[in-house]
DOSE-550147 format. One record per residue (C-alpha): x, y, z; residue number from 1. Coordinates in Angstrom, 1 decimal. Example, Ala and Ser with C-alpha at 12.3 -4.5 7.8 and 13.67 -1.06 7.14 Angstrom:
2
+--------+--------+--------+-----+
:      x :      y :      z :   n :
+--------+--------+--------+-----+
:   12.3 :   -4.5 :    7.8 :   1 :
:   13.7 :   -1.1 :    7.1 :   2 :
+--------+--------+--------+-----+
***
This chain:
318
+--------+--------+--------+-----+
:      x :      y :      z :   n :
+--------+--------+--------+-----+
:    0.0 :    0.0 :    0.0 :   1 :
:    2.5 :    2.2 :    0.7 :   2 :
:    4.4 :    1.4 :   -2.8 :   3 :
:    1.5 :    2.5 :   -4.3 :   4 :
:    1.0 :    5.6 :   -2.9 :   5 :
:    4.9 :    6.4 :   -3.2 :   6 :
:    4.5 :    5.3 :   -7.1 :   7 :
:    1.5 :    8.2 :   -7.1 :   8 :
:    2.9 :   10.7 :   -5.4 :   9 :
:    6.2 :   10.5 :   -8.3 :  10 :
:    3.4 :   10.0 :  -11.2 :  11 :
:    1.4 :   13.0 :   -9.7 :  12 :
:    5.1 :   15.4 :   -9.7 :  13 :
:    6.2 :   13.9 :  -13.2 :  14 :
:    2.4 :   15.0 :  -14.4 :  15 :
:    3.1 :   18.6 :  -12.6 :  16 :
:    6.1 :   18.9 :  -13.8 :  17 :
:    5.3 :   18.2 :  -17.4 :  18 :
:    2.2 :   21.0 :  -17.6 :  19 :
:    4.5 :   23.1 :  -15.7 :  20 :
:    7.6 :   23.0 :  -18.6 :  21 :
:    5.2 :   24.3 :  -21.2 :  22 :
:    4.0 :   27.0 :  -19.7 :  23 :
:    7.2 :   28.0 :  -19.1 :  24 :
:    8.8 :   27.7 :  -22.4 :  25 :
:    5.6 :   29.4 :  -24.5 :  26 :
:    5.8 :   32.3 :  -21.8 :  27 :
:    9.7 :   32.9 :  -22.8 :  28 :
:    9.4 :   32.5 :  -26.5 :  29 :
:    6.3 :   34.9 :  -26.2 :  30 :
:    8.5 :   37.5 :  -24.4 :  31 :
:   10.9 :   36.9 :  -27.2 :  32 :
:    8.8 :   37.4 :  -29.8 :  33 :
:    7.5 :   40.8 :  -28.1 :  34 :
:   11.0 :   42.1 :  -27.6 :  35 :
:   12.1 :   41.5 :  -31.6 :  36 :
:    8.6 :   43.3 :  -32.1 :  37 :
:    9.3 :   46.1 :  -30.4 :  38 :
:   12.9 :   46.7 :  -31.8 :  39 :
:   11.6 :   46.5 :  -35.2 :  40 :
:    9.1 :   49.5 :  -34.3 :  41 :
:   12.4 :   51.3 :  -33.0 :  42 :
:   14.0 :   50.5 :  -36.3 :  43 :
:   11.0 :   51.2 :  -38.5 :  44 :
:   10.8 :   55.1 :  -36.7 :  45 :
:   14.6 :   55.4 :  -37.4 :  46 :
:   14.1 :   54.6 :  -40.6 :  47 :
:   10.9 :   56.0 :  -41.7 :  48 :
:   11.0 :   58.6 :  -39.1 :  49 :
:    7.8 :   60.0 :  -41.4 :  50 :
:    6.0 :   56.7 :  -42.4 :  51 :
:    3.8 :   54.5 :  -40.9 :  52 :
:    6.2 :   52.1 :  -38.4 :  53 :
:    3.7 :   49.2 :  -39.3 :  54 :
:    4.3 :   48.4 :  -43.1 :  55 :
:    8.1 :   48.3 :  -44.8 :  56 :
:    7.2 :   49.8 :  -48.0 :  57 :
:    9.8 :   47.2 :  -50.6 :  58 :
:   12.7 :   48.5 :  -52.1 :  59 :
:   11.4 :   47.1 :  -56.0 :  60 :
:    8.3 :   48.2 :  -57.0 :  61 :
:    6.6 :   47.9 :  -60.7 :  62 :
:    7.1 :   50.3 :  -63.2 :  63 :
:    4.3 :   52.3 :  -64.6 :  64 :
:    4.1 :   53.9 :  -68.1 :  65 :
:    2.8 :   57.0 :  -68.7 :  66 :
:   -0.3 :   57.6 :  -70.9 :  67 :
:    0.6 :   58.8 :  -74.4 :  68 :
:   -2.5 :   61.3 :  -75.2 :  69 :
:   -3.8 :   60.7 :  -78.6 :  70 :
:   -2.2 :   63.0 :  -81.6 :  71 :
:    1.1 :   63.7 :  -79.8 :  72 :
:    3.9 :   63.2 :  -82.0 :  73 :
:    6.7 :   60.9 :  -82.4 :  74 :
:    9.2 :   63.6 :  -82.2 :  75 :
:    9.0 :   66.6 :  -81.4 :  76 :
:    9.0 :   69.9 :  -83.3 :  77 :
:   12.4 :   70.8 :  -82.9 :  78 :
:   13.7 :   67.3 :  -84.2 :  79 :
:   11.8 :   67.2 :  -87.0 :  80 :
:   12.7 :   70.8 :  -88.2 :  81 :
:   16.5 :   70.3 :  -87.5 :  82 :
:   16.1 :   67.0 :  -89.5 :  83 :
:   14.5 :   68.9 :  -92.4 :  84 :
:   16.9 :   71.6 :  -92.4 :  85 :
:   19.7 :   68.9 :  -92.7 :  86 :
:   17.7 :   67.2 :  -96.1 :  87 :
:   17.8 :   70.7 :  -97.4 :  88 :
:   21.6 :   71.2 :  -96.4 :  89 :
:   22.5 :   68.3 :  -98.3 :  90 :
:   20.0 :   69.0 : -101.5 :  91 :
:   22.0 :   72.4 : -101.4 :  92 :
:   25.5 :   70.6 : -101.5 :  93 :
:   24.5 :   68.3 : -104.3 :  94 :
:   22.8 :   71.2 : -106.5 :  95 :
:   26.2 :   73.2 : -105.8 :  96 :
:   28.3 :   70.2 : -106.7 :  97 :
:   26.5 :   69.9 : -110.4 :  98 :
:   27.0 :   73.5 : -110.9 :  99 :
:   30.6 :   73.3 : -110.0 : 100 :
:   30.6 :   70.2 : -112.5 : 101 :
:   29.3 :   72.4 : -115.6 : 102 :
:   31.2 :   75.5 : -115.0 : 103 :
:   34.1 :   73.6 : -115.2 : 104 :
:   33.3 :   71.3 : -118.5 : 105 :
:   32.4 :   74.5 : -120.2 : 106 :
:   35.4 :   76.0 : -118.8 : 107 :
:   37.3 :   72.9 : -120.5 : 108 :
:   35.3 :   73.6 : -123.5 : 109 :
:   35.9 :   77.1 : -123.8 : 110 :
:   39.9 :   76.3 : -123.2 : 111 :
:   39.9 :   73.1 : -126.2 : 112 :
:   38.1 :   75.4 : -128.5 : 113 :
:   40.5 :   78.5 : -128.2 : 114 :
:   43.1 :   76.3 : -128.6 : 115 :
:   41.4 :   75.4 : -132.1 : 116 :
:   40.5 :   78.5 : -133.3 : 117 :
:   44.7 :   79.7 : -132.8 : 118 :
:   45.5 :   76.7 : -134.6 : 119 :
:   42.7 :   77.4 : -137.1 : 120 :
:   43.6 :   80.9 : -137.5 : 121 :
:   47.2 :   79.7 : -138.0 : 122 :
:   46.5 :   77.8 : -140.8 : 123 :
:   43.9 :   80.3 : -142.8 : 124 :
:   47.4 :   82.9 : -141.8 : 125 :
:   49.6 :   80.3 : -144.2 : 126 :
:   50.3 :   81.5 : -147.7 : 127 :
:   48.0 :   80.2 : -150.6 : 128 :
:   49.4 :   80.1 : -153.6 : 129 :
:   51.5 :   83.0 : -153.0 : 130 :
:   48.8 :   85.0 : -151.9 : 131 :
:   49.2 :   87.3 : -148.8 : 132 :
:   46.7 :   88.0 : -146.1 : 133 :
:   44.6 :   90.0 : -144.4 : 134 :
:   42.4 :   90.1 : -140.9 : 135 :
:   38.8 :   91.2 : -141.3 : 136 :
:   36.8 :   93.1 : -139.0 : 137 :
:   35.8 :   89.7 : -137.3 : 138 :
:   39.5 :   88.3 : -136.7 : 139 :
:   39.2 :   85.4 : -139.2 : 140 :
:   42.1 :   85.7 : -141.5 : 141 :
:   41.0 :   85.8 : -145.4 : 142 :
:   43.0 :   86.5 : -148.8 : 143 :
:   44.0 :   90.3 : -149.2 : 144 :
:   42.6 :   92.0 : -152.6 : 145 :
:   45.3 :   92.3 : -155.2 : 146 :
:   47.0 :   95.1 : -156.1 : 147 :
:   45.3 :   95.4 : -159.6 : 148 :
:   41.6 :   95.3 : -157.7 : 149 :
:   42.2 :   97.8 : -155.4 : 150 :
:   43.4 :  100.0 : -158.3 : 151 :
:   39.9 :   99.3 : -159.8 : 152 :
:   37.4 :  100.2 : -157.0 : 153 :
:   39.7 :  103.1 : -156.5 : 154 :
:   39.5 :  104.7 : -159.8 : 155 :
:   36.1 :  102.7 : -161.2 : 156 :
:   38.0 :  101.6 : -164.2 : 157 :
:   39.4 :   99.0 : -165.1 : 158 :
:   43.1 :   97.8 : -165.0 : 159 :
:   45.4 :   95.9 : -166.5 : 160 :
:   47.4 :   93.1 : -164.4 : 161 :
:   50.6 :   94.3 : -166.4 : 162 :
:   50.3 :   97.7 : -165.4 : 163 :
:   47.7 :  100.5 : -167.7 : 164 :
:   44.1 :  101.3 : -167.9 : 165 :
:   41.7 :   98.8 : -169.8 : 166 :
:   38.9 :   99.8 : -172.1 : 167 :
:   35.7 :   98.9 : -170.6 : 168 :
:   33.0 :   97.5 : -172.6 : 169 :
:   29.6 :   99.0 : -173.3 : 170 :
:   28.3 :   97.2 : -170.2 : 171 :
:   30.4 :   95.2 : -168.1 : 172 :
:   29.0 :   92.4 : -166.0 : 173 :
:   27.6 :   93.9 : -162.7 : 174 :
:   30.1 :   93.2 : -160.0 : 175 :
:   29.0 :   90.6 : -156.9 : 176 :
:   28.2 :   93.3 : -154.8 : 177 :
:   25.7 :   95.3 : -157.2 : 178 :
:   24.2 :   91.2 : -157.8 : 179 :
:   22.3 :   92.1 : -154.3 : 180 :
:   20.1 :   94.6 : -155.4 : 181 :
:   17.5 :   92.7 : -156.5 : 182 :
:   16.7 :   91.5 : -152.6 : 183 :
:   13.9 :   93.8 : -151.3 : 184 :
:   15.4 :   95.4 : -147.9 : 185 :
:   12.3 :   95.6 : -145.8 : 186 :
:   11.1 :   98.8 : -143.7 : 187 :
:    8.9 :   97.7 : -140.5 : 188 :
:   10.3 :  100.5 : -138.4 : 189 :
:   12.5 :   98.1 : -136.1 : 190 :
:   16.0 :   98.7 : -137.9 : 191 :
:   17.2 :   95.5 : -136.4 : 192 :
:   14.3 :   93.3 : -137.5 : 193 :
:   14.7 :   94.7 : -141.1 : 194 :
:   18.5 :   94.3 : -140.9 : 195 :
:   18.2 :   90.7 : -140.2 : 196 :
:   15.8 :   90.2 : -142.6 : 197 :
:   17.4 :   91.4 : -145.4 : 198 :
:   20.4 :   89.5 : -144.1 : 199 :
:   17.9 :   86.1 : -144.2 : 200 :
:   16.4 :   86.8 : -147.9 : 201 :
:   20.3 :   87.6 : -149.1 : 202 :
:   21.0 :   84.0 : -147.4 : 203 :
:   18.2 :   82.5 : -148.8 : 204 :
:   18.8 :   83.5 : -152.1 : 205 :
:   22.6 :   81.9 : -152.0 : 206 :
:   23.6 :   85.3 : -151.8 : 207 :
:   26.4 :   84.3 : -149.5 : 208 :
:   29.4 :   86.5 : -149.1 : 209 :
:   26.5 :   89.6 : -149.3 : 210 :
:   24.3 :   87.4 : -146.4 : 211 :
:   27.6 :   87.5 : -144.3 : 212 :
:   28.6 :   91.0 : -144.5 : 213 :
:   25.0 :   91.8 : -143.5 : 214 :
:   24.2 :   89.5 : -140.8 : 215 :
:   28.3 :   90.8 : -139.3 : 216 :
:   26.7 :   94.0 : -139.3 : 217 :
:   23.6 :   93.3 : -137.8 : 218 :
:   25.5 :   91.7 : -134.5 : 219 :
:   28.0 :   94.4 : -134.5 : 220 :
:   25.2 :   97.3 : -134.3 : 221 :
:   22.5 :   95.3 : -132.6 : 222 :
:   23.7 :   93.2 : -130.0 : 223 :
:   21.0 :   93.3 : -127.8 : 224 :
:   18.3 :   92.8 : -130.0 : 225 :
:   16.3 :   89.5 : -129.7 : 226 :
:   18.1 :   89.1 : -134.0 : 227 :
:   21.2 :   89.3 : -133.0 : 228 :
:   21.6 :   85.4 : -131.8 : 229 :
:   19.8 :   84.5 : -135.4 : 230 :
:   22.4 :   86.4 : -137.0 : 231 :
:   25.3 :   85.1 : -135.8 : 232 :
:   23.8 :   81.8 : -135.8 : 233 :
:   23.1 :   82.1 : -139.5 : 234 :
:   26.3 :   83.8 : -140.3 : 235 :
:   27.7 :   80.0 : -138.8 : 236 :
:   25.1 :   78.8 : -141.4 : 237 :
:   26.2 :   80.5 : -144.5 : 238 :
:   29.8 :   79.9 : -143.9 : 239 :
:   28.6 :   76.3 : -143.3 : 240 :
:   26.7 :   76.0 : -146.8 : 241 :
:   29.6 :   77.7 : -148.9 : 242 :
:   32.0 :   75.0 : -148.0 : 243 :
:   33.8 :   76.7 : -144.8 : 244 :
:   33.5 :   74.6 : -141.9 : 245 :
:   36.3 :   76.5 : -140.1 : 246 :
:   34.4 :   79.8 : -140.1 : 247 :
:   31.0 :   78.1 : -139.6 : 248 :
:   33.1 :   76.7 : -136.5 : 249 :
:   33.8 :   79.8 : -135.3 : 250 :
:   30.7 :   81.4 : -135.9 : 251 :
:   29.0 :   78.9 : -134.1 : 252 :
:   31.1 :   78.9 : -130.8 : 253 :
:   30.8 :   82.5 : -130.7 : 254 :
:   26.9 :   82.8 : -130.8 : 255 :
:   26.7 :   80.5 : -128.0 : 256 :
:   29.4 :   82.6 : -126.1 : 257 :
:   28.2 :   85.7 : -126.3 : 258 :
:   24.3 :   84.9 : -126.4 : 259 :
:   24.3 :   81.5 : -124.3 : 260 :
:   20.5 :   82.7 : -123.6 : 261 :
:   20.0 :   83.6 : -126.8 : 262 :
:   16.8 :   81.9 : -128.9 : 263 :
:   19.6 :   80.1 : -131.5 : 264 :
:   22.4 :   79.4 : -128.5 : 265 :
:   20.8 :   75.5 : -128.4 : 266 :
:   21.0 :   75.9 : -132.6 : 267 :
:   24.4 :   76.9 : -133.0 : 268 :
:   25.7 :   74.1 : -130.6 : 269 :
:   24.3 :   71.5 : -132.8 : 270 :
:   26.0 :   73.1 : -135.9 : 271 :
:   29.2 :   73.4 : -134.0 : 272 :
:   29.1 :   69.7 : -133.5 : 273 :
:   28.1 :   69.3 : -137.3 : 274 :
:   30.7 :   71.4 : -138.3 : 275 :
:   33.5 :   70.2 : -136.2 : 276 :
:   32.7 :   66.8 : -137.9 : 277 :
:   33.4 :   67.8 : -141.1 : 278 :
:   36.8 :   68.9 : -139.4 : 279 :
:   37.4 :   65.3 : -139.2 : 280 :
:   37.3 :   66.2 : -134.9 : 281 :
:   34.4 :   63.8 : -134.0 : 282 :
:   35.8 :   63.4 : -130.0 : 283 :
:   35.0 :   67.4 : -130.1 : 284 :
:   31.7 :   67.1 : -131.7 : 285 :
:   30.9 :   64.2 : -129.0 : 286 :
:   32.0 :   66.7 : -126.4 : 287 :
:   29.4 :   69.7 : -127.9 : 288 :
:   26.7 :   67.5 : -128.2 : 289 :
:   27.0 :   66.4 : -124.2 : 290 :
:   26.9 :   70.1 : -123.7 : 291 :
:   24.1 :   71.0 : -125.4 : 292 :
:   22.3 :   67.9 : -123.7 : 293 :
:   23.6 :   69.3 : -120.3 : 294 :
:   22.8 :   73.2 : -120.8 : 295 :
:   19.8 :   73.1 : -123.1 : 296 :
:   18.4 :   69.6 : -122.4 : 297 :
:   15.2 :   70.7 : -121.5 : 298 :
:   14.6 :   73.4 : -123.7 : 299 :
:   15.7 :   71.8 : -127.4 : 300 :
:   12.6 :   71.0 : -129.2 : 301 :
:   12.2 :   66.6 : -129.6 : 302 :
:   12.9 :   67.4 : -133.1 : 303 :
:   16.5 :   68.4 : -132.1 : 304 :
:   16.7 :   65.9 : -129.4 : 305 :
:   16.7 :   63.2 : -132.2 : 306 :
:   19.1 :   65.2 : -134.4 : 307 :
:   21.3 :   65.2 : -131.7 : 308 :
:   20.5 :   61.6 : -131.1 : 309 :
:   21.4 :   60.9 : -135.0 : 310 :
:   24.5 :   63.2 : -134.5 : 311 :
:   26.0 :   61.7 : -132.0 : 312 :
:   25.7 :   58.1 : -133.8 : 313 :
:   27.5 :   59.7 : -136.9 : 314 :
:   30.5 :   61.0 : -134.3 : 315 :
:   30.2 :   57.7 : -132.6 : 316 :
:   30.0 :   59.2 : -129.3 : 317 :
:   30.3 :   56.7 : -126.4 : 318 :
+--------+--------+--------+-----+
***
């Protein structure tokens, strides 16, 4: 009996003992708990001294984009007009670029073609059989009248080669330069217009040395009329038709020098190529035609385009 109560008292302080240990160990972990609490409060007000000390806002949060309102560009203003002056900038340098490129093939066309017309002139200044020679009024070199033919127009009579006076007939032929008075000058009032005119009708009538005297005159006292391109250009033309290519040559270059914006500047180009083919100088005639295509391209009628086009087969131009 007294085993069994001994045995009940230990079971009873075991049973204690064990409700006791519990207790005990939830009350400390509690207090730790409350402690780690409360320093995390004293860190939060340290750290947020202005937030609330219950919730750690996180370091990473989402991004959010911005609403685009409808219609606004993709660049702005200033962009786009900076990029547009820039495509203008560079259109500018090009266009300059092209300019710089013609100036300087006319500028090598205006050099090649001096250098012809010396050696030109240099031949036209050789002797021909025996013959000396004079400059007219124009610089091109031609035959000087003979002794015995400037005796005539000075005294109106005829002379003798040998020397003496010859006895005229009844009626001699009329002389080339009287063989021009059966063209009808005209008489508009404009003096240049008339001038030209009569210099056409003496042309058209094969009346050349007396068509080139005329249409010289006409450019040298009308240069600034509207004519004065057609004269020069058909001065090229009459020299052209009587078997002078030279001349023509020259004619030619100089119409389109000194009336590039003339109404025949785009003519006497093509001539100057014809002309200089007949030279036997088809590399030159290659180089005119490219020039009038460059400087008159779009202002030459399609009926000189395919002249041109024809031209330039007949040079063989690459």
């Amino acid at each position: 009996m007294k085993i069994w109560l001994a045995m009940g008292s230990a079971s009873m302080a075991l049973i204690v003992a064990a409700g006791v240990a519990p207790a005990t160990a939830q009350s400390n972990v509690e207090g730790r708990v409350g402690r780690l609490e409360s320093e995390m409060r004293a860190v939060q007000r340290k750290v947020f001294p202005n937030g609330n000390a219950a919730m750690v806002e996180p370091q990473i949060s989402p991004q959010t984009s911005a609403a685009v309102p409808l219609g606004t560009p993709a660049i702005s203003p200033v962009t786009d007009l900076n990029n547009r002056v820039v495509a203008l900038e560079q259109q500018m340098a090009t266009m300059t670029g092209q300019i710089e490129q013609t100036q300087y093939r006319l500028r090598q066309l205006e050099d090649q073609f001096t250098t012809y017309k010396k050696a030109t002139d240099a031949k036209l200044a050789g002797p021909t059989a025996g013959a000396p020679r004079d400059v007219d009024a124009a610089g091109v070199t031609v035959p000087s009248v003979p002794r015995a033919a400037a005796a005539e127009a000075a005294s109106g009579k005829p002379v003798a080669r040998g020397g003496g006076t010859l006895t005229a007939p009844d009626e001699a032929a009329p002389a080339r330069g009287s063989s021009a008075t059966g063209i009808e000058k005209p008489s508009t009032g404009d003096a240049g217009e008339d001038a030209y005119v009569y210099g056409y009708r003496l042309y058209a009538a094969g009346k050349y040395p007396e068509a080139e005297a005329q249409l010289k005159q006409v450019v040298a006292t009308y240069p600034k009329h509207r004519r004065a391109s057609y004269a020069q250009n058909l001065l090229g033309r009459s020299y052209l038709d009587e078997g002078k290519p030279s001349l023509a040559s020259i004619a030619f270059y100089d119409n389109y020098k000194k009336f590039p914006e003339g109404e025949r500047a785009p003519e006497s180009l093509y001539y100057l190529g014809q002309s200089l083919t007949k030279l036997n100088k088809p590399a030159d005639a290659c180089k005119v035609y490219g020039e009038l295509n460059d400087v008159y391209g779009d202002k030459i009628s399609a009926s000189m385009k395919a002249d041109v086009a024809k031209a330039r087969v007949t040079a063989k131009c690459k």
